[in-house]
TIVO-2410 file (N, C-alpha, C; in nm, 3 decimals):
# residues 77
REC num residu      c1      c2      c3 atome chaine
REC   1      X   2.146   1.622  -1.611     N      A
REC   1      X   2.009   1.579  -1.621    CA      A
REC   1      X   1.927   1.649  -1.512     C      A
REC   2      X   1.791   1.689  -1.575     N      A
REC   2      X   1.710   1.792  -1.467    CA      A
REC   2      X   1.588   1.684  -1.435     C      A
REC   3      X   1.554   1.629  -1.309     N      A
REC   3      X   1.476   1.577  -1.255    CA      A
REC   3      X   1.343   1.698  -1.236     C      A
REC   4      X   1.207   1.622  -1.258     N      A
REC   4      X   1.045   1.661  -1.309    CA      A
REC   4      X   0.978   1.598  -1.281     C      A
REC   5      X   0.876   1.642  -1.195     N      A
REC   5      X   0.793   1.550  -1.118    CA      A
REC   5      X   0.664   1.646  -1.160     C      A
REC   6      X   0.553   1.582  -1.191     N      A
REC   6      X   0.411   1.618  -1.200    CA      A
REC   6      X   0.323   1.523  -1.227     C      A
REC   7      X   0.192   1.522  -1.192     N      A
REC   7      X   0.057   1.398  -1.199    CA      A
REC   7      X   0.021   1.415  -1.343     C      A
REC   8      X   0.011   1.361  -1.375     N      A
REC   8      X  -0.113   1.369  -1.537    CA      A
REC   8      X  -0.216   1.233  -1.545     C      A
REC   9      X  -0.302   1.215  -1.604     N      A
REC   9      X  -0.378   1.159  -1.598    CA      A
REC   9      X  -0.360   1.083  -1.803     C      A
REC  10      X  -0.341   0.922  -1.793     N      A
REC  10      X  -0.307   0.904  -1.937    CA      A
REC  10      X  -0.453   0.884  -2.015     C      A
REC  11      X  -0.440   1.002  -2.129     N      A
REC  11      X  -0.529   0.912  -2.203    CA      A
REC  11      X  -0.488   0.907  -2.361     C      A
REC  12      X  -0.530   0.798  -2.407     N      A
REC  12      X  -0.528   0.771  -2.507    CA      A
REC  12      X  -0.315   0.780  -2.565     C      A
REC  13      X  -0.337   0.716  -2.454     N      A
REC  13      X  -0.147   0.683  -2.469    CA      A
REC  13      X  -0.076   0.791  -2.446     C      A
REC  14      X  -0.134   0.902  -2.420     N      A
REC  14      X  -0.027   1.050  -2.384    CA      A
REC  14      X  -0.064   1.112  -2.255     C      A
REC  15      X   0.055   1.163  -2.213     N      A
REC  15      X   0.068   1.266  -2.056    CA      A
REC  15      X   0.088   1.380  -2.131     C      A
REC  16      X  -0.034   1.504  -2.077     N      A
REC  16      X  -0.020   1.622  -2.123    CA      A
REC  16      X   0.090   1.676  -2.034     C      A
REC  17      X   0.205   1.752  -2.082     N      A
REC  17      X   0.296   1.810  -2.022    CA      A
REC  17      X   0.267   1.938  -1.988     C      A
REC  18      X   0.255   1.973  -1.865     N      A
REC  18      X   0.222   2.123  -1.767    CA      A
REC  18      X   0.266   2.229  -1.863     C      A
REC  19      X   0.198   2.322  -1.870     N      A
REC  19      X   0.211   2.449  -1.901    CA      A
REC  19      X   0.326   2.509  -1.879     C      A
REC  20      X   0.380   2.502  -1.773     N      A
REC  20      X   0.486   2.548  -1.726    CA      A
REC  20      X   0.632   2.483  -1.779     C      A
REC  21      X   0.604   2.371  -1.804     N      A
REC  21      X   0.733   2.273  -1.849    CA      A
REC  21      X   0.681   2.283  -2.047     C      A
REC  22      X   0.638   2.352  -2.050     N      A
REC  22      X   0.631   2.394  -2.252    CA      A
REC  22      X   0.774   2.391  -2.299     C      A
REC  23      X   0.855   2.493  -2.207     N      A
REC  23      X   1.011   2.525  -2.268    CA      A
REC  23      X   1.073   2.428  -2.278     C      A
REC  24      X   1.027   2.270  -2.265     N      A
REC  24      X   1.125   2.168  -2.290    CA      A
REC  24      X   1.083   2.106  -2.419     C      A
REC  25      X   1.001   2.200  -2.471     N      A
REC  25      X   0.952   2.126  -2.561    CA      A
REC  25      X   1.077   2.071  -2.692     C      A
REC  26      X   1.069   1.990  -2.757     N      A
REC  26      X   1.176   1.904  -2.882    CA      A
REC  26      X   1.296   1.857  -2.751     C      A
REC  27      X   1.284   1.837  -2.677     N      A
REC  27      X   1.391   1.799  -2.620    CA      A
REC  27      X   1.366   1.615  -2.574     C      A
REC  28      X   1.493   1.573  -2.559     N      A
REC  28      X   1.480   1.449  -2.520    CA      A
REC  28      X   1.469   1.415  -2.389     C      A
REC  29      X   1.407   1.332  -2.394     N      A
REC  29      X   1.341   1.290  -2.208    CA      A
REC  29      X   1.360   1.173  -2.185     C      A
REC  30      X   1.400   1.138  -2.006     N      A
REC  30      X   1.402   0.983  -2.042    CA      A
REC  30      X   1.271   0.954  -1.921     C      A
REC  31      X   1.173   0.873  -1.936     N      A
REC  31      X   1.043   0.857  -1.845    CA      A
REC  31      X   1.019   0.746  -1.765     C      A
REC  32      X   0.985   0.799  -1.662     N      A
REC  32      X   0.944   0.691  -1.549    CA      A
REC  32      X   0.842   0.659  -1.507     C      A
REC  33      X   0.769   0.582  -1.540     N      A
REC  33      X   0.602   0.638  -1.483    CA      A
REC  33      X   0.583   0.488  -1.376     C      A
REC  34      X   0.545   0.619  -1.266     N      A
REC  34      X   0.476   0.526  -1.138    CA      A
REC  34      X   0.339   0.555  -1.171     C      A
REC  35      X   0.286   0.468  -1.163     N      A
REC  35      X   0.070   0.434  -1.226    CA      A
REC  35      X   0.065   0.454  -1.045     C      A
REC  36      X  -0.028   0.512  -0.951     N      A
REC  36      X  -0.091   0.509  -0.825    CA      A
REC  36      X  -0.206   0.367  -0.859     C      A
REC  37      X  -0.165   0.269  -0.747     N      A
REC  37      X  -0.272   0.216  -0.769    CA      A
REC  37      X  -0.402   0.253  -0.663     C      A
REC  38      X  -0.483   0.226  -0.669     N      A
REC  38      X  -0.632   0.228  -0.624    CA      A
REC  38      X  -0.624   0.142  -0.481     C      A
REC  39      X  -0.602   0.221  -0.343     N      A
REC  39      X  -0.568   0.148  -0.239    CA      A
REC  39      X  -0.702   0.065  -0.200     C      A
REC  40      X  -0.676  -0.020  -0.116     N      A
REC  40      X  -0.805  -0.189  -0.077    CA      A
REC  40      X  -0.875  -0.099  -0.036     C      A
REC  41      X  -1.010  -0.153   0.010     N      A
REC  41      X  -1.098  -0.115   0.127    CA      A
REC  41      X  -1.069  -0.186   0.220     C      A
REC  42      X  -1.105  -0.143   0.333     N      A
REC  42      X  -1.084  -0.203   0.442    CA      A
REC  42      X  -1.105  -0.339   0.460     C      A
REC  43      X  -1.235  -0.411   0.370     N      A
REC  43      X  -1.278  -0.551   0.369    CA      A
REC  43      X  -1.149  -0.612   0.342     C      A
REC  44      X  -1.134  -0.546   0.189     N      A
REC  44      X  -1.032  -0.616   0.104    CA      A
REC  44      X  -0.896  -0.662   0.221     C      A
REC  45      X  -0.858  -0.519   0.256     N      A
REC  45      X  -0.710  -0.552   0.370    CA      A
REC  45      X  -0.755  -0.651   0.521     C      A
REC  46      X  -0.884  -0.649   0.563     N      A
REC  46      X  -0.868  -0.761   0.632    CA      A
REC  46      X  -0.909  -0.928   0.571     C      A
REC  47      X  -0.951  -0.939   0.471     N      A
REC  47      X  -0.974  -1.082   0.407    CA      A
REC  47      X  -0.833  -1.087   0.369     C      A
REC  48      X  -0.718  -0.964   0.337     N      A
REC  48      X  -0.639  -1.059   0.278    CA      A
REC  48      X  -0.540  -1.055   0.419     C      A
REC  49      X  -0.507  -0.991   0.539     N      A
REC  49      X  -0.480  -1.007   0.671    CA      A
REC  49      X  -0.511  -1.149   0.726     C      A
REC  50      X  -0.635  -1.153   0.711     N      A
REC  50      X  -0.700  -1.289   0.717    CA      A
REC  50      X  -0.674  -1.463   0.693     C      A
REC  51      X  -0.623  -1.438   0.562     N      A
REC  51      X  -0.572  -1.516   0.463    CA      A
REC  51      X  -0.410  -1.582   0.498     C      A
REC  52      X  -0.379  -1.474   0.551     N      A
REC  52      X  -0.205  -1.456   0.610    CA      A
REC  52      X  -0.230  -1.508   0.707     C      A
REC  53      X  -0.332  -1.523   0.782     N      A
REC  53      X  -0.306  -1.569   0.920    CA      A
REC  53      X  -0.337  -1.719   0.940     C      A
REC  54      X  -0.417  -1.763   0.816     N      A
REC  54      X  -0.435  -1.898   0.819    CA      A
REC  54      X  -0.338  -1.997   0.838     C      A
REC  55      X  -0.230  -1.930   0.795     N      A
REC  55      X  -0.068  -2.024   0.827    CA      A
REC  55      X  -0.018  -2.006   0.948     C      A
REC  56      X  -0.046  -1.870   1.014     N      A
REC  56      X   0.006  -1.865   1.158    CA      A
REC  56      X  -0.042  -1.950   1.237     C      A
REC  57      X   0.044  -2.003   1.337     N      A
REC  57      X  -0.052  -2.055   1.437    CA      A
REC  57      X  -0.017  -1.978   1.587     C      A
REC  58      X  -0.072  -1.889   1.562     N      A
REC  58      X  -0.069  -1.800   1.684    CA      A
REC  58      X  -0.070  -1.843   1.842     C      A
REC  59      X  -0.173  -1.913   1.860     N      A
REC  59      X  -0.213  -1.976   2.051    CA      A
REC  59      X  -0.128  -2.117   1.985     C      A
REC  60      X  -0.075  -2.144   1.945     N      A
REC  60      X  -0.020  -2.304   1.987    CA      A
REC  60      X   0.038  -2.341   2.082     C      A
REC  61      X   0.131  -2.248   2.158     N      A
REC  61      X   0.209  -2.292   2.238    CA      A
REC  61      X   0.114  -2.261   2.399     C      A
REC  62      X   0.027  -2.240   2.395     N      A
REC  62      X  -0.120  -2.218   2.486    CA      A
REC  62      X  -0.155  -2.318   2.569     C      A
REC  63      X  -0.134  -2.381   2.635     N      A
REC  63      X  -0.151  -2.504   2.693    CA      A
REC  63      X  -0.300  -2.517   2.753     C      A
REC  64      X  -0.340  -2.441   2.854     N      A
REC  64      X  -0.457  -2.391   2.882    CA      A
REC  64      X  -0.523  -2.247   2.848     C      A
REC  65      X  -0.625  -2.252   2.781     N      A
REC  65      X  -0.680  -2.143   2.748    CA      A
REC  65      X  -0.732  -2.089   2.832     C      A
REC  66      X  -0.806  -2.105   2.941     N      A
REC  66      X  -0.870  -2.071   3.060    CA      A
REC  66      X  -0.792  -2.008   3.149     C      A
REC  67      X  -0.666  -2.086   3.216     N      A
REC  67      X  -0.631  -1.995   3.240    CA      A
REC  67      X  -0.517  -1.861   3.217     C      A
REC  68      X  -0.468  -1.903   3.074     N      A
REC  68      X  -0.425  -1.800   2.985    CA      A
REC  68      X  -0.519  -1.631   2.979     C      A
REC  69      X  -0.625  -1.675   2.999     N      A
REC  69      X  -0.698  -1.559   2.983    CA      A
REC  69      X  -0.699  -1.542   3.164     C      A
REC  70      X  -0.729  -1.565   3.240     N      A
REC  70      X  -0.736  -1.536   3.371    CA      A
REC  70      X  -0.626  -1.455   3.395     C      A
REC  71      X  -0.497  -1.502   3.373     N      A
REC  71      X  -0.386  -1.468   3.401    CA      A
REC  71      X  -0.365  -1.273   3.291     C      A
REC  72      X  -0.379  -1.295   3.149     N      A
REC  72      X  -0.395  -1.212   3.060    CA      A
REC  72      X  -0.527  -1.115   3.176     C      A
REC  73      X  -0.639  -1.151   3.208     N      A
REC  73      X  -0.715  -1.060   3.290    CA      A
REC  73      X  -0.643  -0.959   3.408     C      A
REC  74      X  -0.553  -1.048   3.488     N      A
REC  74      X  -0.470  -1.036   3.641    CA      A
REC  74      X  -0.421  -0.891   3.568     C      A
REC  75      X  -0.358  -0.920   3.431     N      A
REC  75      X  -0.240  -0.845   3.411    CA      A
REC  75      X  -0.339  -0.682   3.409     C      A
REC  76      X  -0.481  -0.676   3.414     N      A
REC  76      X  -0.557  -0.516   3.381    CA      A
REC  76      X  -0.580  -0.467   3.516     C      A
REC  77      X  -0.555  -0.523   3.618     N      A
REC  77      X  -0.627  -0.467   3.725    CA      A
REC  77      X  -0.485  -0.407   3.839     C      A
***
């Protein structure tokens, strides 16, 4: 079996097969098609970042916030 990789674009239910790959033509094929999906926008990936974090509870174990950050400050200088 000869592995074939190329993009096509579907329409109307068919992948035009490259010019170059003609000589396979009548032959049997077996097909895999990965579809690319359409990556988020940035909104999209942080509302849904967002969303994920509603279950975290990140500062819980925080006892004082005040001086959590004082201390978090100490640590820049």
């Amino acid at each position: 079996m000869q592995a074939i990789e190329f993009s096509g674009i579907i329409k109307e239910g068919k992948i035009a097969i490259p010019q170059q790959y003609k000589s396979l033509e009548q032959q049997t094929a077996k097909v895999i098609l990965l579809v690319e999906t359409s990556p988020l926008s940035q909104k999209e990936r942080l509302a849904n970042l967002f969303h994920k974090m509603k279950s975290v509870e990140m500062f819980a174990d925080i006892k004082n916030p005040i001086q959590w950050q004082k201390e978090l400050r100490d640590e820049w200088e």
